[in-house]
PDB file of N, CA, C and O in Angstrom:
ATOM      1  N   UNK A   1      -0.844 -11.196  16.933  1.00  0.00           N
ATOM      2  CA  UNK A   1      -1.040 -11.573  15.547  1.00  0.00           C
ATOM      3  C   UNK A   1       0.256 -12.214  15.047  1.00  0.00           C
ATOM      4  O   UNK A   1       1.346 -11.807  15.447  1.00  0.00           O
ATOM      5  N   UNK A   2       0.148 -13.118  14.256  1.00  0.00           N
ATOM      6  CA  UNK A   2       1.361 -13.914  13.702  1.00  0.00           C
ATOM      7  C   UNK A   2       1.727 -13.342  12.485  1.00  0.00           C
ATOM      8  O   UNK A   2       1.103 -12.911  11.515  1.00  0.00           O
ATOM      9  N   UNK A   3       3.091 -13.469  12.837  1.00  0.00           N
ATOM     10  CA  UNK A   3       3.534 -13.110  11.173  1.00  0.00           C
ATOM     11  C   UNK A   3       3.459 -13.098  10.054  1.00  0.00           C
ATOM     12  O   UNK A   3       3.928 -12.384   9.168  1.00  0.00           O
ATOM     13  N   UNK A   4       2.383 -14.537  10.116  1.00  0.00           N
ATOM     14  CA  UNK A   4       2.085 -14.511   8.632  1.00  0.00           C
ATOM     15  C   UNK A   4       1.277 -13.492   8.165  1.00  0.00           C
ATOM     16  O   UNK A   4       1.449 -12.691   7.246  1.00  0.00           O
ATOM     17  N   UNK A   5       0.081 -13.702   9.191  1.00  0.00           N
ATOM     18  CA  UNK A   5      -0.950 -12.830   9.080  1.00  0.00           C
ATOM     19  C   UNK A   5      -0.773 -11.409   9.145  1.00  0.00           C
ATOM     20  O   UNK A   5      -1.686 -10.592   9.029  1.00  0.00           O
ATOM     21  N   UNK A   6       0.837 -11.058   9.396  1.00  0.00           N
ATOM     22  CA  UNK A   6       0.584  -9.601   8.912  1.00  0.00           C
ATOM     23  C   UNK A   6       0.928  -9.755   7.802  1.00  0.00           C
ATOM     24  O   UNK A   6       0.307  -9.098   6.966  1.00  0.00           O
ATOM     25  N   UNK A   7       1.720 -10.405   7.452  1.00  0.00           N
ATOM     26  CA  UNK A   7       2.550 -10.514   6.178  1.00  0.00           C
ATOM     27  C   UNK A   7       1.432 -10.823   4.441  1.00  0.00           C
ATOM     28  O   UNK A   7       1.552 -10.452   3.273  1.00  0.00           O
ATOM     29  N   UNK A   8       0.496 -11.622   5.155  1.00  0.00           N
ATOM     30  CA  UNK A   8      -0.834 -11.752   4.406  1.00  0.00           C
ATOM     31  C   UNK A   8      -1.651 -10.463   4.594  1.00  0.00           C
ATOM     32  O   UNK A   8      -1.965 -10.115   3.455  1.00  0.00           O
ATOM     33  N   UNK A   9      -2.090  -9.688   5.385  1.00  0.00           N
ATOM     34  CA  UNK A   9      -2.348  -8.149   5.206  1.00  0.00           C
ATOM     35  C   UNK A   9      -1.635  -7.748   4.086  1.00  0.00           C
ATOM     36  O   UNK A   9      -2.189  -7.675   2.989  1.00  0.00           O
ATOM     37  N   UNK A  10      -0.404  -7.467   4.256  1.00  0.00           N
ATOM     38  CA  UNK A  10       0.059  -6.276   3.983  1.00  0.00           C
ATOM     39  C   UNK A  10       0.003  -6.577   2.149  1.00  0.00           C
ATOM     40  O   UNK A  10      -0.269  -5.838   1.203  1.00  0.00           O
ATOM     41  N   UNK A  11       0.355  -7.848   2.239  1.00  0.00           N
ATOM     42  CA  UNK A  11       0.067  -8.123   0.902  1.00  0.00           C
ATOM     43  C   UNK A  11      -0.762  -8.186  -0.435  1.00  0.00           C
ATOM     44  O   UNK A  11      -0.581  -7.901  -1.619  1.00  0.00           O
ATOM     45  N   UNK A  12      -2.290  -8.979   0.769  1.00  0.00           N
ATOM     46  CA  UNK A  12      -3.408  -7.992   0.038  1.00  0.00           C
ATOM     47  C   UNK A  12      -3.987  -6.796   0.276  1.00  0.00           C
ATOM     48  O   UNK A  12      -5.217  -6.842   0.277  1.00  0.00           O
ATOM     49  N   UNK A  13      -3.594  -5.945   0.439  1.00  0.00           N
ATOM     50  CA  UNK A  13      -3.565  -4.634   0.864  1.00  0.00           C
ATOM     51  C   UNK A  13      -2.828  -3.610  -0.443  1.00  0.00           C
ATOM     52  O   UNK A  13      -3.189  -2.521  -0.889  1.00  0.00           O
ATOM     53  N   UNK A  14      -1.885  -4.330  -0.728  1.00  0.00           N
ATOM     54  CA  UNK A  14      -0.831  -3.887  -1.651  1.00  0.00           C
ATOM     55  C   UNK A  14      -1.598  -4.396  -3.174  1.00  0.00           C
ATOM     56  O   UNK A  14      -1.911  -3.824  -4.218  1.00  0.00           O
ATOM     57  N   UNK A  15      -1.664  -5.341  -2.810  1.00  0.00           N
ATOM     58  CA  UNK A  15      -2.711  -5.808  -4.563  1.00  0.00           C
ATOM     59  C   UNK A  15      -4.204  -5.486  -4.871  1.00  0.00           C
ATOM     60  O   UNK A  15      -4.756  -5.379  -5.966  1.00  0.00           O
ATOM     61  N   UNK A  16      -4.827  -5.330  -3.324  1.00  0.00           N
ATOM     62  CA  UNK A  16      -5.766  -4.283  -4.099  1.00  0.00           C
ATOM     63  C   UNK A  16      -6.139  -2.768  -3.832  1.00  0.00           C
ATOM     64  O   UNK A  16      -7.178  -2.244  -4.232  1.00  0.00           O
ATOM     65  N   UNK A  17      -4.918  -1.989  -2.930  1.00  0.00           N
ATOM     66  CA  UNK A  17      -4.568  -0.644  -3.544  1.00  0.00           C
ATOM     67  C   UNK A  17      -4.222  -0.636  -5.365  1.00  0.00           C
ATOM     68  O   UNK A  17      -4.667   0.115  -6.233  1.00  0.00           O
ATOM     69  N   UNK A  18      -3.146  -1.927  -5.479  1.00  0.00           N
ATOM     70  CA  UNK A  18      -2.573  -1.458  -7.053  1.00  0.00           C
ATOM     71  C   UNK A  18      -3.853  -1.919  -8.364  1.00  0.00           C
ATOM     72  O   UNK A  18      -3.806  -1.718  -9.578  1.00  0.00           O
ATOM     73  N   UNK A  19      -5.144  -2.722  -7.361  1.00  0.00           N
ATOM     74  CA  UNK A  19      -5.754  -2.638  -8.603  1.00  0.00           C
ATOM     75  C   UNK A  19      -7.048  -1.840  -8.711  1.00  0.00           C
ATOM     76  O   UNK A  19      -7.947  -1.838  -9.552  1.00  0.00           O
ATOM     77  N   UNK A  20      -6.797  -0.997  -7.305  1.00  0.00           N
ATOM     78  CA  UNK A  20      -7.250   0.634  -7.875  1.00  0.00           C
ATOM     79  C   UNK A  20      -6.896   1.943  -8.628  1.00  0.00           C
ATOM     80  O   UNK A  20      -7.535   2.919  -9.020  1.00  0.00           O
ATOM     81  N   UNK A  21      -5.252   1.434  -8.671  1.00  0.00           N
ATOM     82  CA  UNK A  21      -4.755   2.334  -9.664  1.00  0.00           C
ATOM     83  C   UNK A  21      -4.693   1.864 -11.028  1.00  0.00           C
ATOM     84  O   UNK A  21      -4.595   2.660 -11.962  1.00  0.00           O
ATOM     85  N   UNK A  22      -4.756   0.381 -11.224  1.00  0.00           N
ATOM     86  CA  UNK A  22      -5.320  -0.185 -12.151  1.00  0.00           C
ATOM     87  C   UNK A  22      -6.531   0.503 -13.284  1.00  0.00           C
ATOM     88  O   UNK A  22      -6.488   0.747 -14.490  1.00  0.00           O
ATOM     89  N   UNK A  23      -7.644   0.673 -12.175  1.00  0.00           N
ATOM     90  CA  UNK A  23      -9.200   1.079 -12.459  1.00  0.00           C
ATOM     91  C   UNK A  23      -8.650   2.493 -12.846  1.00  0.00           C
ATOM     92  O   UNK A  23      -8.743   2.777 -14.040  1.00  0.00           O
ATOM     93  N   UNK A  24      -8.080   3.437 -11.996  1.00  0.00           N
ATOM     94  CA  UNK A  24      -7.626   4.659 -11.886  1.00  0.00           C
ATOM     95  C   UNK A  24      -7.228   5.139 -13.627  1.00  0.00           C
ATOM     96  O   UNK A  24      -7.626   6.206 -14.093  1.00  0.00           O
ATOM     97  N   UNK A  25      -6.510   4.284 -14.308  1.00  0.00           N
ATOM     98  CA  UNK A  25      -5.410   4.497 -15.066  1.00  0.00           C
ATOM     99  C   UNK A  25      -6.489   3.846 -16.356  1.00  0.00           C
ATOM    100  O   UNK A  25      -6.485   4.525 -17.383  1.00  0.00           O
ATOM    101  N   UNK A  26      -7.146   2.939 -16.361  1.00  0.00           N
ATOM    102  CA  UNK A  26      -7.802   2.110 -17.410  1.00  0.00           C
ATOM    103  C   UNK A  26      -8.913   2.734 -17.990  1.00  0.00           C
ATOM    104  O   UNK A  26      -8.972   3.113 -19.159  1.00  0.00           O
ATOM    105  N   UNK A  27     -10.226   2.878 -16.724  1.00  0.00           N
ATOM    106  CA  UNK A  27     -11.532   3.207 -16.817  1.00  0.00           C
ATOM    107  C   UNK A  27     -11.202   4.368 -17.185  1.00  0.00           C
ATOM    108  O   UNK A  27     -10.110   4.915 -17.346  1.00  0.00           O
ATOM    109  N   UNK A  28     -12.826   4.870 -17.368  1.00  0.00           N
ATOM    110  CA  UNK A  28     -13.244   6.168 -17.292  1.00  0.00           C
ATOM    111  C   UNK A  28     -13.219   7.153 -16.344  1.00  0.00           C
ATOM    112  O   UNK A  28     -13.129   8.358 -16.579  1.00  0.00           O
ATOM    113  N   UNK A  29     -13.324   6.484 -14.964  1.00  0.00           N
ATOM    114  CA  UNK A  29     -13.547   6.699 -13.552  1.00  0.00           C
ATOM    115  C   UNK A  29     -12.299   7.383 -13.094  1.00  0.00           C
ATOM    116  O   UNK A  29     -12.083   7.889 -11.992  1.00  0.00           O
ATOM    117  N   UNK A  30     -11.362   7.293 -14.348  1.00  0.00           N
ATOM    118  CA  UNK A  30      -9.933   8.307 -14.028  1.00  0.00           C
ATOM    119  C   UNK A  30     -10.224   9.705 -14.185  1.00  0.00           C
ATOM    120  O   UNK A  30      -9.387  10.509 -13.776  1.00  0.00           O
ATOM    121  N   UNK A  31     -11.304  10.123 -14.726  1.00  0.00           N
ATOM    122  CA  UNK A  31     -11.992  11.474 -15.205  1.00  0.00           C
ATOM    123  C   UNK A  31     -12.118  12.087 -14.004  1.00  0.00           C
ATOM    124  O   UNK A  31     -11.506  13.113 -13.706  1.00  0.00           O
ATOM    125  N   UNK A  32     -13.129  11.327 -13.066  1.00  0.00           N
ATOM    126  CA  UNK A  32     -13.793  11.655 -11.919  1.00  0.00           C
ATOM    127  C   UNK A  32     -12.720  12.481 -11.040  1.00  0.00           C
ATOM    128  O   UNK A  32     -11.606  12.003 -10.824  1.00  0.00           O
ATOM    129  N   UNK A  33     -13.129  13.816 -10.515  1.00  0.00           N
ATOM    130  CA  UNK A  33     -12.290  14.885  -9.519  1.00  0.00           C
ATOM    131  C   UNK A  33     -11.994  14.236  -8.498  1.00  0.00           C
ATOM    132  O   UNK A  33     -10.877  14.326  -7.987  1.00  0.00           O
ATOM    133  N   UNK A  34     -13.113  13.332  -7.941  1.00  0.00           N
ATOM    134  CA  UNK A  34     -12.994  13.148  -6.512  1.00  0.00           C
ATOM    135  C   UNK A  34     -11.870  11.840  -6.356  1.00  0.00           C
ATOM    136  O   UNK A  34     -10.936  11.774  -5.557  1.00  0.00           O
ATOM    137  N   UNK A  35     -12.281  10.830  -7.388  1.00  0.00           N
ATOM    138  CA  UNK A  35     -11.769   9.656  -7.755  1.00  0.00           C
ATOM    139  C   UNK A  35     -10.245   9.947  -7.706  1.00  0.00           C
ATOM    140  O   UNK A  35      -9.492   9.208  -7.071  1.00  0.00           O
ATOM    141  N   UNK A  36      -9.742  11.183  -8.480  1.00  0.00           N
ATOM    142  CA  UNK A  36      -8.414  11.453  -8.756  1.00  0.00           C
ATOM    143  C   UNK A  36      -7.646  11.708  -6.964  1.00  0.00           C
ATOM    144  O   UNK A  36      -6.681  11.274  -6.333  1.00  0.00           O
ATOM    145  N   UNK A  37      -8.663  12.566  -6.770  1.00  0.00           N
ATOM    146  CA  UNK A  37      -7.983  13.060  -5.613  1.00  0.00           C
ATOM    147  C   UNK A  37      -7.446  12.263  -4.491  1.00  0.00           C
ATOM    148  O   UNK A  37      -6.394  12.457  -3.882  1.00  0.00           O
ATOM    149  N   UNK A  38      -8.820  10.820  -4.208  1.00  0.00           N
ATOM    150  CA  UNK A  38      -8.395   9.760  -3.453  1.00  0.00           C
ATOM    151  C   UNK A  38      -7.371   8.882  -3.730  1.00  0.00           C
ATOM    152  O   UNK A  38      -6.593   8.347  -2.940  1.00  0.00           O
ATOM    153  N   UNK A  39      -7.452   8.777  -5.023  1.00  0.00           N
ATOM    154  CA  UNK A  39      -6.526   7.836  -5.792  1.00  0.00           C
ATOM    155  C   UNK A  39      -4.854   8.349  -5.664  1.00  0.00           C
ATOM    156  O   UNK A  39      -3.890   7.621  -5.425  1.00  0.00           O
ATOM    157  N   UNK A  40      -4.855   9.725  -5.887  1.00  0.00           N
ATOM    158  CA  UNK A  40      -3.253  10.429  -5.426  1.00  0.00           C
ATOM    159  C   UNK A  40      -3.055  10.194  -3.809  1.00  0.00           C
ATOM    160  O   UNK A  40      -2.208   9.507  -3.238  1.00  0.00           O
ATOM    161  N   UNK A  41      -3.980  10.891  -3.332  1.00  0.00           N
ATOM    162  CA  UNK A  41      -3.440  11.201  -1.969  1.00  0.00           C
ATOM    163  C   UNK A  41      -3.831   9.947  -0.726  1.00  0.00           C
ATOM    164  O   UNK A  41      -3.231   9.813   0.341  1.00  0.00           O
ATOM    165  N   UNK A  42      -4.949   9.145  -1.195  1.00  0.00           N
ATOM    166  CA  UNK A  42      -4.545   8.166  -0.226  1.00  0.00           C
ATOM    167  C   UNK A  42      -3.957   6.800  -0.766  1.00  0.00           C
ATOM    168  O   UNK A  42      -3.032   6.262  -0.157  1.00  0.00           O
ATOM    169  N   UNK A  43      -4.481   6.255  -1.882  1.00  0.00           N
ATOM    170  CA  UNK A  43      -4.175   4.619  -2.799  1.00  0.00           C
ATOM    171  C   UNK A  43      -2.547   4.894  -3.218  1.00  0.00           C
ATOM    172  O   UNK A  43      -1.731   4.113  -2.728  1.00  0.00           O
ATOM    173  N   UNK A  44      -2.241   5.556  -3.763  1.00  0.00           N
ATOM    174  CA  UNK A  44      -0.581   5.782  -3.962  1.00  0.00           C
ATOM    175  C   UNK A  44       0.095   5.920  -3.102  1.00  0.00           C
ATOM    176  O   UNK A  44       1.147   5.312  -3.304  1.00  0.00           O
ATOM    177  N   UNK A  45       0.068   6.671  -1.719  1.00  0.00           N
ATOM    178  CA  UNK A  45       0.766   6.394  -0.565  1.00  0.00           C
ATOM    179  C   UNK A  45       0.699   4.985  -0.244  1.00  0.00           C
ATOM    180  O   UNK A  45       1.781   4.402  -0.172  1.00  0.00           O
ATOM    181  N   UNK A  46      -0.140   4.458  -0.079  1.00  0.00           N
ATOM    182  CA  UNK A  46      -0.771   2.905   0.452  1.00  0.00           C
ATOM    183  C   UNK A  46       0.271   1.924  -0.315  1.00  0.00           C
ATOM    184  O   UNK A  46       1.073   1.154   0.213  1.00  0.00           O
ATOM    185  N   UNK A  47       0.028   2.175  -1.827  1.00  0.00           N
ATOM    186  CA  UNK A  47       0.589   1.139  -2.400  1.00  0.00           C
ATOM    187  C   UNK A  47       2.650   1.014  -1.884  1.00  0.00           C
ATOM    188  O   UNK A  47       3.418   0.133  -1.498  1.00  0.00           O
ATOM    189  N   UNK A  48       2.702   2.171  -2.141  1.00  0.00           N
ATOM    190  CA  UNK A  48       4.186   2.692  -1.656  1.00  0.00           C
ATOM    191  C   UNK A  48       4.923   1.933  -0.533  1.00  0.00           C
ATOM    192  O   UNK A  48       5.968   1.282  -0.540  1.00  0.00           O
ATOM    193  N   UNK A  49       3.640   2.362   0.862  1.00  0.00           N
ATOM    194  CA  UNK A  49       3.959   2.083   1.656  1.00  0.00           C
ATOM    195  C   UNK A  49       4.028   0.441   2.056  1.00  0.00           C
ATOM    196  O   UNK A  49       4.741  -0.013   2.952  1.00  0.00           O
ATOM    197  N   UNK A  50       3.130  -0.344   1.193  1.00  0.00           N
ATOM    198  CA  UNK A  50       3.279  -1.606   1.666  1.00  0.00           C
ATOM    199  C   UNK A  50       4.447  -2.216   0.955  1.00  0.00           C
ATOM    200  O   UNK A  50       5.117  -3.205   1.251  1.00  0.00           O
ATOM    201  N   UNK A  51       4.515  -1.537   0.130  1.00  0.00           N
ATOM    202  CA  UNK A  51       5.781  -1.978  -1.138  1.00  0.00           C
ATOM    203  C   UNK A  51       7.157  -1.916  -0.292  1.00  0.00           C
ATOM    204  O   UNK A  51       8.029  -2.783  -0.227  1.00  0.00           O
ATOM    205  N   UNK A  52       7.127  -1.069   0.131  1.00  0.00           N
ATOM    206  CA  UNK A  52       8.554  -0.312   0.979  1.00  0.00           C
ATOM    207  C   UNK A  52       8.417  -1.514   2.145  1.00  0.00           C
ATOM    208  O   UNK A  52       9.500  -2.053   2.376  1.00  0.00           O
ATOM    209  N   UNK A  53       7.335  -2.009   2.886  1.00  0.00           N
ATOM    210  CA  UNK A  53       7.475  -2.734   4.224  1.00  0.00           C
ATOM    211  C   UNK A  53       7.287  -4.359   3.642  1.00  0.00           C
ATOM    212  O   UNK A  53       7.689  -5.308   4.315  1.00  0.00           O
ATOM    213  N   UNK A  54       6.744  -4.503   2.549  1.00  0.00           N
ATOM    214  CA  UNK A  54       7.078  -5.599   2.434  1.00  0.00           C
ATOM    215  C   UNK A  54       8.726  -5.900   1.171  1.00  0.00           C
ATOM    216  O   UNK A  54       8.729  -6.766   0.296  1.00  0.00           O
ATOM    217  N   UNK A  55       9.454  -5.309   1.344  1.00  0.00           N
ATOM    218  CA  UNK A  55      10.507  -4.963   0.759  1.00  0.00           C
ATOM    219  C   UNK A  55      11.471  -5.319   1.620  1.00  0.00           C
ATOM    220  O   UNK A  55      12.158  -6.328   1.776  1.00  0.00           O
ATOM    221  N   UNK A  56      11.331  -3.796   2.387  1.00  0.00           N
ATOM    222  CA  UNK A  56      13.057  -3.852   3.822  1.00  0.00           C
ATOM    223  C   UNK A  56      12.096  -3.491   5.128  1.00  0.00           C
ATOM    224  O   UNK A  56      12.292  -2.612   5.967  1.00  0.00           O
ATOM    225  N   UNK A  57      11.026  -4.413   5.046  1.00  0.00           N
ATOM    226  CA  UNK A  57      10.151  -4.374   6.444  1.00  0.00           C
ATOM    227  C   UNK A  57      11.051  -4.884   7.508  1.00  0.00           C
ATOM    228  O   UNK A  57      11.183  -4.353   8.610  1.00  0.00           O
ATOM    229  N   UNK A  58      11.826  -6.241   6.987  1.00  0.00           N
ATOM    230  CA  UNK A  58      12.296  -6.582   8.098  1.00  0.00           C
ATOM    231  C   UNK A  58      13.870  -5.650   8.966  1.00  0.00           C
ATOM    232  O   UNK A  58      14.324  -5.834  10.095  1.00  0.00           O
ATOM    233  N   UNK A  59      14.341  -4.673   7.868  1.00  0.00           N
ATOM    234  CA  UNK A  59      15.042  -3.615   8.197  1.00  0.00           C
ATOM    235  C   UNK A  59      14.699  -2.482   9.307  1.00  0.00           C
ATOM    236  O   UNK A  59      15.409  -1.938  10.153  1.00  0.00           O
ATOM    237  N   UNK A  60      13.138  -2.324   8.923  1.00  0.00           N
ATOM    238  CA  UNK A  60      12.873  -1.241   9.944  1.00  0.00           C
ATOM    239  C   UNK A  60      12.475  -1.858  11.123  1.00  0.00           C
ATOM    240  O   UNK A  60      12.916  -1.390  12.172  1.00  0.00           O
ATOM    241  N   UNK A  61      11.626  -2.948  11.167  1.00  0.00           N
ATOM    242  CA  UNK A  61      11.919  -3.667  12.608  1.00  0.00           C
ATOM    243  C   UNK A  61      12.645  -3.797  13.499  1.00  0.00           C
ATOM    244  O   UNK A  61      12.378  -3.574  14.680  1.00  0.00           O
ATOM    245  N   UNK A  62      13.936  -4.277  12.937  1.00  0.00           N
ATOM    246  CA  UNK A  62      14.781  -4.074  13.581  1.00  0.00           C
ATOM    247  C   UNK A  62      15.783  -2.968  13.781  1.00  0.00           C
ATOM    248  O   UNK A  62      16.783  -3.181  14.466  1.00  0.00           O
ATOM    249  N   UNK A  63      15.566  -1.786  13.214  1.00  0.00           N
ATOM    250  CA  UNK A  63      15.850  -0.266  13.650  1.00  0.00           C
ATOM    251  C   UNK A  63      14.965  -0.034  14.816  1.00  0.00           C
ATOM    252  O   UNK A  63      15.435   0.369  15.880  1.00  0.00           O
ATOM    253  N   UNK A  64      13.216  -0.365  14.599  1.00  0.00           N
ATOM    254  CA  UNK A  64      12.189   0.345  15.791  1.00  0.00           C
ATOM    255  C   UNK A  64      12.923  -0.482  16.708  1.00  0.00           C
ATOM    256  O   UNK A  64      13.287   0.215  17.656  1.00  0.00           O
ATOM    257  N   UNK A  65      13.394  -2.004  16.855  1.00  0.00           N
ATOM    258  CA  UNK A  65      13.400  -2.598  18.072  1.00  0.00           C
ATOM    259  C   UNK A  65      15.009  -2.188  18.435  1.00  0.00           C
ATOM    260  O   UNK A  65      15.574  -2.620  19.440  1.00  0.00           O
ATOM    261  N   UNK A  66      15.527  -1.459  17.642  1.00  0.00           N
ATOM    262  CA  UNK A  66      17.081  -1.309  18.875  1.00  0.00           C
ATOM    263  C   UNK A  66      17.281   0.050  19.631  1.00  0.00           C
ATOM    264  O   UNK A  66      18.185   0.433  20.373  1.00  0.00           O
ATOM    265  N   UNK A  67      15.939   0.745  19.119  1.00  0.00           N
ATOM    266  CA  UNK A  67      16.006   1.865  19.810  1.00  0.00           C
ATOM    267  C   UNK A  67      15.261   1.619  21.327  1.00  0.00           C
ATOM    268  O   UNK A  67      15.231   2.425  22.257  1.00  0.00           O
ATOM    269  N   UNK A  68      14.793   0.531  21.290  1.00  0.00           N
ATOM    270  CA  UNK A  68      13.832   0.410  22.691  1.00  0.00           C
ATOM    271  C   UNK A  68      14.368  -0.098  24.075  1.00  0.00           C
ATOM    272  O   UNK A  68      13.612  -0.157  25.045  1.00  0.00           O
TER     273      UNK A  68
END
């Protein structure tokens, strides 16, 4: 896979995790138990995590690749 194309993942990945916390935070659907629960424990890690790799992604790359 080419770089861009992760780089295009990760990106929309990141914009529409954040515009489930969007919905999360706006709607009604923030009420919902189950809604909450997915929305903490998996969409907020998600958003984090793409944030963080498309940030100092190219940092940890090259940490994974000097250990090899």
């Amino acid at each position: 896979m080419k770089a861009s194309t992760k780089r295009n993942f990760v990106r929309w990945l990141h914009i529409a995790t954040g515009s489930v916390i969007g919905v999360y935070i706006y709607s009604p659907w923030g009420q919902v138990i189950s809604f909450q629960i997915i929305t903490k424990a998996i969409v907020i890690p998600l958003v984090v995590l793409s944030g963080l790799w498309m940030w100092k992604g190219h940092l940890l790359r090259k940490l994974f690749n000097a250990n090899r």
